[in-house]
Structure formats: structure tokens, C-alpha cells
C-alpha positions as MATLAB code, in Angstrom:
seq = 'XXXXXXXXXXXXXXXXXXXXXXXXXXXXXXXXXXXXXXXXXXXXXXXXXXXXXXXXXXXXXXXXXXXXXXXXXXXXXXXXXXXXXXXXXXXXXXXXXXXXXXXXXXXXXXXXX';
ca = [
      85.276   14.187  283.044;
      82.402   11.612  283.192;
      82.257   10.095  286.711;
      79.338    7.570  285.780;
      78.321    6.695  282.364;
      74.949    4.645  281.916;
      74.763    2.673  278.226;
      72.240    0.802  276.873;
      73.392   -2.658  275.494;
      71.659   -5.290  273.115;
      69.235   -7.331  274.842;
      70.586   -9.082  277.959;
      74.026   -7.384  278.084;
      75.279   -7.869  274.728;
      78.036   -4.906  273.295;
      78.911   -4.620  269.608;
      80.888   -7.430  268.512;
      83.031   -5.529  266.451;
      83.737   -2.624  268.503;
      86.506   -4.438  270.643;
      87.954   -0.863  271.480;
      84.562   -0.650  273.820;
      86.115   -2.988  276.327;
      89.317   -1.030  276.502;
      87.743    2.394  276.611;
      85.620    0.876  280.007;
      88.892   -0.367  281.490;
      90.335    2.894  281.307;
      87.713    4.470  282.831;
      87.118    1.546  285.888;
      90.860    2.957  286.270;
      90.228    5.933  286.376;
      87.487    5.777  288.780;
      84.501    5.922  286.316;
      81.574    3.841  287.284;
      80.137    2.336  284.492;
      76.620    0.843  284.518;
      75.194   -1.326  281.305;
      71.135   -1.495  280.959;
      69.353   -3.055  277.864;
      67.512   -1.612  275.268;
      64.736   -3.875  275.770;
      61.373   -3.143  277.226;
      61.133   -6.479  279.442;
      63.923   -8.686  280.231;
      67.563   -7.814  282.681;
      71.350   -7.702  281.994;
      73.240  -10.478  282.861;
      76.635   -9.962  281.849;
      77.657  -13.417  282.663;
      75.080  -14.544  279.939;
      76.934  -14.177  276.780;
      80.459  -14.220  275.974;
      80.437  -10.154  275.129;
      78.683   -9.375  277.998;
      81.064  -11.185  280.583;
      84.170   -9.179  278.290;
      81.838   -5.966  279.846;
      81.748   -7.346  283.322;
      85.865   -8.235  283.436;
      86.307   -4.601  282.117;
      84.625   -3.780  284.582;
      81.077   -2.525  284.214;
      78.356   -2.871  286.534;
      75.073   -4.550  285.431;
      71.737   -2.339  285.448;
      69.452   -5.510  285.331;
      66.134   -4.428  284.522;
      66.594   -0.315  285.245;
      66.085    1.667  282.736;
      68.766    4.016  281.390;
      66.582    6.668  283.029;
      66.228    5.222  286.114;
      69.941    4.363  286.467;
      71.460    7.463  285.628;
      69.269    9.093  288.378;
      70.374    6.076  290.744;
      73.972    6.607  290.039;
      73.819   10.881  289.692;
      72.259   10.277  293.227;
      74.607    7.805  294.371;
      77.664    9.629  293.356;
      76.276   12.892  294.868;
      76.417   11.469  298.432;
      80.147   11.406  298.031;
      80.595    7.700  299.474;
      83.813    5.728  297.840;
      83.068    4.521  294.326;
      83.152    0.962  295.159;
      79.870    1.148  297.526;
      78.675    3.144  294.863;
      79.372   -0.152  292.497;
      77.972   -2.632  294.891;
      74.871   -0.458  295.722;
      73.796    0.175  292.243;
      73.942   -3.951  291.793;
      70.794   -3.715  294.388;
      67.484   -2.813  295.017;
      66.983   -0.061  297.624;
      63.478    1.704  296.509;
      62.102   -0.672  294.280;
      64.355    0.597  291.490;
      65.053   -3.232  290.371;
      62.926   -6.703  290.200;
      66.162   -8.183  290.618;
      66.481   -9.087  294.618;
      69.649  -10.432  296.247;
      70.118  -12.166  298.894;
      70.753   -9.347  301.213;
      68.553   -5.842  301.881;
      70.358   -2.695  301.427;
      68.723    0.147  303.342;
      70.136    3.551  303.634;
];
């Protein structure tokens, strides 16, 4: 099974309205260990899943924001990520921040490695 799944959502973090099974299927996963990443379909712009009311139904399932990563660049960052083996929650937390100039987004804290 999947141990990371990237998806690209509508603009800033948005998921189909109508596809309230989405949220489920991610909460199953989270359970199950899955890390889930969402990144935008947009050229410019960042996720925020707090943003919109579908986006922060993403973020209680469960799902980690991309901000401004592309899908590429994410599922290389988490394939790499999970690869070192390290528990699934620093995977989580790490792919939330910048380590090689992967994401625009900064936080408040550097994350070397």
C-alpha cells in the first residue's frame, strides 16, 4: 500500500465539494500511517488549508499542506523523506518546512539535516 500520496487541490487548498468521501478516505489512511501531502494546481500561489472551509475539512483529516511545492517536487521530498526510515510524524512536520529551498514558505524555525 501507498505510504505517501501527493494530490493536487484547487487553488489554495480547496477539495471537491461534493466528494465528501475524500475526507474519509484521508482519515483512514492518517490511521493507517499514510502521509498525505495536498499541493495546488496553480502555477503561483500556496496551500493554506486553514483558508477555506474545505481545505481546513483536509487539514482535520489530516493532510499535510505542500504550500507552494509542486506535486513533483513533493513527491520527491516525501519518497526521500520516507526512505530515511525516520517515524512518520517527523516525516509530517518536516515536509511542512523548508530544508533546500524546496518552499518560499519560511517558519519560524530552520530545519537542517
Amino acid at each position: 500500500p501507498p505510504e505517501g500520496p501527493c494530490f493536487q487541490s484547487y487553488g489554495g487548498g480547496k477539495e471537491p465539494a461534493k466528494k465528501k468521501s475524500l475526507g474519509q478516505h484521508i482519515v483512514n489512511a492518517v490511521k493507517r500511517g499514510v502521509v498525505v501531502v495536498v499541493t495546488s494546481q496553480c502555477m503561483r500561489g500556496t496551500v493554506n488549508l486553514h483558508h477555506y472551509a474545505t481545505g481546513q475539512s483536509l487539514l482535520e483529516a489530516g493532510a499535510v499542506s505542500g504550500h507552494d511545492m509542486t506535486v513533483e517536487t513533493a513527491a520527491n521530498k516525501l519518497a526521500f523523506l520516507l526512505g530515511l526510515g525516520i517515524p512518520k510524524e517527523q516525516v509530517r512536520y518536516l515536509m511542512e518546512h523548508d530544508m533546500r529551498g524546496e518552499l518560499t514558505h519560511k517558519p519560524k524555525e530552520r530545519v537542517y539535516r
